[in-house]
N, C-alpha and C positions, 0 to 999 in steps of 0.2 A: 638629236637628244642623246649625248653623251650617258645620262645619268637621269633622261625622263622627267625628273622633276626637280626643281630647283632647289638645292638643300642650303639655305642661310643659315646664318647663326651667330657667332660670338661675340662681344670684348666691346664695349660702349664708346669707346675715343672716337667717332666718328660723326662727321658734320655732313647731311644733306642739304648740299647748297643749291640755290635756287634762282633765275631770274625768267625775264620771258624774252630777253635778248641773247638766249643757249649762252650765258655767261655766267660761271662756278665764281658766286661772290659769297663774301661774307664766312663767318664763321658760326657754330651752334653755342648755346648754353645748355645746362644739365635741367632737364626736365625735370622737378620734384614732382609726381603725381600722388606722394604718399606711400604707406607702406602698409601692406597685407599680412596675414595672417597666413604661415607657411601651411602647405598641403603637403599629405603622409605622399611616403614616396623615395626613389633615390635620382639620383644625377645633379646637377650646377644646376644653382638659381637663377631664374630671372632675374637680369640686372634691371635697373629703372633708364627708360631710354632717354637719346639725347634729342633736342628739338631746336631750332633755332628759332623761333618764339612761341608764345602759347598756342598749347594744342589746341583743337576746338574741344567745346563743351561735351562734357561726358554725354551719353546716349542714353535710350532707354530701352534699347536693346531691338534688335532686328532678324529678320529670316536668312540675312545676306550673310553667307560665309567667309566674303572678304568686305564685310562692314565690320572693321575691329574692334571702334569703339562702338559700336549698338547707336547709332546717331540716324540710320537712314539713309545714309549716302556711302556711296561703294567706295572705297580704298583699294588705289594699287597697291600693290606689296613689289617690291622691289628687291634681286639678291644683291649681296654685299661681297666683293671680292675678297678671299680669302687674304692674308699677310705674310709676308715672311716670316714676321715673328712670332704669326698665331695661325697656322694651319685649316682651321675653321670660319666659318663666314657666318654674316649676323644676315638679319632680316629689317629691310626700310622700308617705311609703308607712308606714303603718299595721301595725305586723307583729301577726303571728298568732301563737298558741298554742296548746298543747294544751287549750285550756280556751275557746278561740275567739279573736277577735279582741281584741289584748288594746292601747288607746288612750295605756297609759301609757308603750308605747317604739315609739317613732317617729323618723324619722328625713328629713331635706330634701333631695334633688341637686339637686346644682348640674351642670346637665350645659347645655351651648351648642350647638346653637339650641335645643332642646326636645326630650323624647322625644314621639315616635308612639305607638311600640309596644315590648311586650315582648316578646321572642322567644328561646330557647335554641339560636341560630345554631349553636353547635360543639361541642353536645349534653353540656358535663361538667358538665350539672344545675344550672346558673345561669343565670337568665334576662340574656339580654343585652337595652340598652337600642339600641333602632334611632331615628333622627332624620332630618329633612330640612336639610343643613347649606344655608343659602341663599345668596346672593338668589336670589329666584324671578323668574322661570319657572325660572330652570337653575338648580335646587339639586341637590344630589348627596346620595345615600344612606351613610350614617353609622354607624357600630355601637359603640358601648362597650359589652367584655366585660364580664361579668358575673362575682362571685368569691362565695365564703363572705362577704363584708363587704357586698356588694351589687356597685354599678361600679367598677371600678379606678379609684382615687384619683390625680389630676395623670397622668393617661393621654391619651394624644392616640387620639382617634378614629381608628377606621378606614375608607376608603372600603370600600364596596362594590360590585363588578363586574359590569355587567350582560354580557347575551349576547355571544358571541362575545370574553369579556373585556374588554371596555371599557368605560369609566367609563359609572357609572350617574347621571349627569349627566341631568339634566332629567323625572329620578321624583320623584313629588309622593306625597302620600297613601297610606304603607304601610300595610299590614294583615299581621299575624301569621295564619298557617294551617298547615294538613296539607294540602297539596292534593292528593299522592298514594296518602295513608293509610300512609306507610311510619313514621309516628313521628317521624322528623323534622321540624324546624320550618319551616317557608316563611316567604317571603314577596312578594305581593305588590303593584306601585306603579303608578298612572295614568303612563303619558308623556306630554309636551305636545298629542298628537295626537289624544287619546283611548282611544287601545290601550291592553293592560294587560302590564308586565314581571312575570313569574314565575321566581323566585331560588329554587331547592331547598336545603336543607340536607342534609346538615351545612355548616356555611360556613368557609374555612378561617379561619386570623388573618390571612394578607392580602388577605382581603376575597373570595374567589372561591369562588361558589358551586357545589354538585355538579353541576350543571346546569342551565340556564335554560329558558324557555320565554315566548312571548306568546299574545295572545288580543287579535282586532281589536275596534275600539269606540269610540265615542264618549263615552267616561264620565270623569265630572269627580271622582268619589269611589267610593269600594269598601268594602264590609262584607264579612267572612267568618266563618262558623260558629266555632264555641267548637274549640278543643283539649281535650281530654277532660283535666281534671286529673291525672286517677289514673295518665296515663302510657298508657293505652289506644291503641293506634293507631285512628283515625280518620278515614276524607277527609274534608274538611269542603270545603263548599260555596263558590262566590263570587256575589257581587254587585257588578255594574256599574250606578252610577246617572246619569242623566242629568244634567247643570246643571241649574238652577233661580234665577229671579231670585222668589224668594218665594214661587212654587206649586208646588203639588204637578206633578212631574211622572216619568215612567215608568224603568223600570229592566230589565235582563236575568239572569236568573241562570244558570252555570256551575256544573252540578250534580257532585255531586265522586263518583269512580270509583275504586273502593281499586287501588292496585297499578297503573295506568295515567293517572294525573293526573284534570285535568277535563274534563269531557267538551269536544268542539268545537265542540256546536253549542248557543246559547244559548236560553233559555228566555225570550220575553219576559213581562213582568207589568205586572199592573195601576198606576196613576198612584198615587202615595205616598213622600213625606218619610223615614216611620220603619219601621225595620228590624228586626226580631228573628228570629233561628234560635231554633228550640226543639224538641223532641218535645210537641208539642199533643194528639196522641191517642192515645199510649201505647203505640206498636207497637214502638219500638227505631229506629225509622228517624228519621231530622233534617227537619225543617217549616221552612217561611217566613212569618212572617207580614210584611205590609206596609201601609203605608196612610196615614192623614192624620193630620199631622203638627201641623197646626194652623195653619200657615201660608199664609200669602196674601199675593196681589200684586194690589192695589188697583188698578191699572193698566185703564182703559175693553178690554174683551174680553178678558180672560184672569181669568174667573170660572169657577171648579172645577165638573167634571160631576155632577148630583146623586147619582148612584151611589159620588162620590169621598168625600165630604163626609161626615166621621164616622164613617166605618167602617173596617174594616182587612181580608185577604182573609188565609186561607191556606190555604198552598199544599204539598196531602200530596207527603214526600217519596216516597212509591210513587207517585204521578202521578196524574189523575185532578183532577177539574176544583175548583178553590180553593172556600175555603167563608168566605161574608163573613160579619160581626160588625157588628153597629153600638155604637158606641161613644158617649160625651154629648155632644152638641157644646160647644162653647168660646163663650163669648160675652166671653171674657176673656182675650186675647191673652197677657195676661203670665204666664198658667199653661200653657197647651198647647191639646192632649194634649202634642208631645212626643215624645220619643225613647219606643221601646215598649222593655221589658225581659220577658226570659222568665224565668220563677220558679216551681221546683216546692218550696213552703214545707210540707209535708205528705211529703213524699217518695217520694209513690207511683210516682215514674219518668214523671208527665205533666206537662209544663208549663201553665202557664197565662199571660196576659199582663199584664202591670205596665205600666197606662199611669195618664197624671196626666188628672184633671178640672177643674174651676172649683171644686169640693168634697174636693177631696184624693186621691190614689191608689188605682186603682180595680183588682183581679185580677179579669181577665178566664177563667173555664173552662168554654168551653162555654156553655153557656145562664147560668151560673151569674156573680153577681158579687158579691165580696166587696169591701168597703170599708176600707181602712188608713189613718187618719188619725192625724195627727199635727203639730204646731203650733207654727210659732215663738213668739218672746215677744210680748206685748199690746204692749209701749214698745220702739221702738230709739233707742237715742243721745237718750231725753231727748222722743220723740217717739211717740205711737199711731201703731200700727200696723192698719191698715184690718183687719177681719176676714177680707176675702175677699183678704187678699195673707198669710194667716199659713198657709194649707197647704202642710205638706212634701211635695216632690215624689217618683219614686222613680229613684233614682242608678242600681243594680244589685243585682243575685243573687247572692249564693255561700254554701257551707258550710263556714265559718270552724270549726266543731266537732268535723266531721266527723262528725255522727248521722247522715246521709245527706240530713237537712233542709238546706232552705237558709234562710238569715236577708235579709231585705229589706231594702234601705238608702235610708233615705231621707231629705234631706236639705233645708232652708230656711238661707235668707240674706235681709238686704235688700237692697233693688234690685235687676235682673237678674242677682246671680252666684250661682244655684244650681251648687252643684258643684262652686264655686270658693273661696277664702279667701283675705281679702286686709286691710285694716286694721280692719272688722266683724266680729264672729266669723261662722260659718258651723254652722250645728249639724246636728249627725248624731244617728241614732236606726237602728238592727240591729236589727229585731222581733223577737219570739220566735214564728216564724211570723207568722197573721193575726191572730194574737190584740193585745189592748192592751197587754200585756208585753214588755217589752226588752230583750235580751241585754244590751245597753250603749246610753250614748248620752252624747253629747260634744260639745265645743265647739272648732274650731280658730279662731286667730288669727294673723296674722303680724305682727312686729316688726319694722320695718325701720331699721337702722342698730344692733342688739343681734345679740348672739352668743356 
């Protein structure tokens, strides 16, 4: 995780195309969904996004923080490769159905500078889009509400307030959370210093949160545990991690206290790049795992501790001392491991972990490891494609169907943009669990200069 959290964002010319033969067909029309009523605030408006046929029917609002339009059914969000011509990237989101994920309505924001994160700041069941409006170091926190259509269209953002009401000027890297377990949505952002700003919800429309709170630190980036979709109150956890010029190295966790925020005194852990919260062993309680990311810094003396090197630790959320993993090592930088993802595809209530190998997507449970492979094309662009660059990685977890299963996404491009889409297609594949079955799988593309 270069940048931890996926930052989309700009400029509406773009077409997410779709079929279930990983074939980039067809082109988009310009979605009219109407036009809002601008919210007090600075930065670029939402633009009105693009769609290649009608969106589904507005919603009436939901618990799920990547349900965008409030409809009940969870939405991928997808990032949008940055342009030559436009330095920033937009956000495409994928919408759901009763019937799961369904590729053929889709839709682009154009929202300026990028979304962060999703979060339901003023609880009336639309997820709002949060952003870091820039230049950086002093960028300021950003909010477009969220409606039945997804973000209000030609709406001017709105600041958000840090402590003691003043501008939240110079917060970096939000993260969406519950950090009190009361149901409301949080959030919290690195300041310049390393400390950490925590913004409670509900948040008003002009930006000011129910109450703030910080937490001292040295940390350059932040993870925090899942919001329970179903609406469930849950605290969820945080993670402050250290910089890193290419190695692994250490982080803190802020273990989360329902009804009393997070705890104050932090947890340190073990040296490790990748991050996933999960329930790993089935009690009901939230896990951490952590570990090697894959990355390194070539650099004479800052070579990783052998205990670092390909494994991951976790760490019971009842306490009680982490339990390490060895994982395969990388002999192949341009796969991973990678970002870990937690995924209970069987739906027993225990997660397992989703990391990438040199051989393709590996669930880790327990002693136990399953293999999920899946493969881009032989030729891109008129060109072979090496063997050992055509495994799809894995993107994320969720239960798009609602069986209680979750379906696994995972996703190949060429050249380094897993994840991303941009004038290559980018292919995706939704398993049907571990098995070689696919709920769906698809191809996006972007068009630049069409619309």
């Amino acid at each position: 995780m270069a940048d931890r959290t996926p930052v989309p964002g700009t400029r509406a010319l773009v077409v997410l195309c779709a079929s279930l033969a990983l074939l980039a067909a067809g082109c988009g029309e310009q979605a009219d969904r109407g036009k809002h009523s601008p919210s007090k605030g600075g930065g670029n408006p939402v633009s009105t996004p693009t769609a290649s046929r009608p969106l589904p029917s507005d919603g009436k609002g939901s618990k799920d923080p990547d349900d965008i339009n409030g409809d009940g059914h969870r939405d991928l969000l997808l990032p949008v490769t940055p342009t030559r011509e436009n330095g920033e990237g937009r956000t495409a989101v994928v919408f759901g159905s009763a019937k799961g994920l369904d590729p053929s309505t889709h839709a682009v924001y154009d929202y300026s500078p990028g979304i962060a994160t999703t979060a339901d700041l003023d609880g009336d069941g639309y997820p709002d889009f949060v952003s870091v409006d820039r230049p950086a170091p002093r960028g300021v926190l950003t909010v477009g509400w969220g409606g039945p259509s997804g973000p209000k269209t030609d709406a001017q953002p709105t600041r958000l307030q840090a402590p003691d009401g003043g501008s939240s000027e110079g917060l970096s890297r939000p993260v969406r959370g519950d950090f009190d377990g009361d149901g409301h949505h949080d959030i919290a952002a690195v300041r310049q210093d390393g400390s950490v700003t925590l913004l409670y919800g509900p948040v008003t429309r002009s930006g000011a949160p129910a109450r703030t709170d910080t937490r001292p630190g040295t940390g350059s980036w932040l993870a925090a545990d899942d919001i329970d979709p179903s609406g469930k109150a849950r605290a969820t956890g945080l993670l402050v991690h250290e910089d890193d010029d290419g190695e692994q190295t250490g982080a803190v966790l802020y273990p989360a206290r329902d009804g009393s925020g997070l705890s104050r005194t932090p947890v340190p852990l073990r040296e490790g790049n990748a991050v996933a919260f999960g329930d790993y062993d089935g009690d009901g309680i939230r896990d951490l795992a952590i570990g090697d990311d894959g990355g390194r810094n070539n650099e004479p003396d800052t070579g990783e501790a052998p205990e670092v090197v390909a494994s991951l630790a976790v760490y019971p959320g009842k306490g009680g001392e982490p339990i390490t993993h060895k994982i395969p090592p990388s002999t192949n930088s341009y796969y991973g491991p990678g970002d870990y993802t937690a995924a209970d595809p069987d739906g027993d209530g225990k997660d397992g972990i989703l990391v990438a190998t040199d051989k393709g997507a590996l669930l880790i449970e327990g002693e136990k490891r399953t293999k999920i492979l899946r493969e881009g094309p032989a030729r891109d662009d008129g060109e072979k494609t090496p063997a050992r660059w055509r495994h799809a990685r894995p993107y994320a977890a969720a239960d798009f169907d609602g069986d209680g299963k979750e379906e696994l996404i995972l996703t190949w491009a060429p050249g380094t943009l897993f994840g991303l889409y941009g004038e290559d297609p980018t292919h995706w594949w939704l398993t049907d669990g571990t098995t070689t079955r696919d709920m769906t799988a698809f191809a996006t593309t972007s068009f630049e200069g069409r619309g």
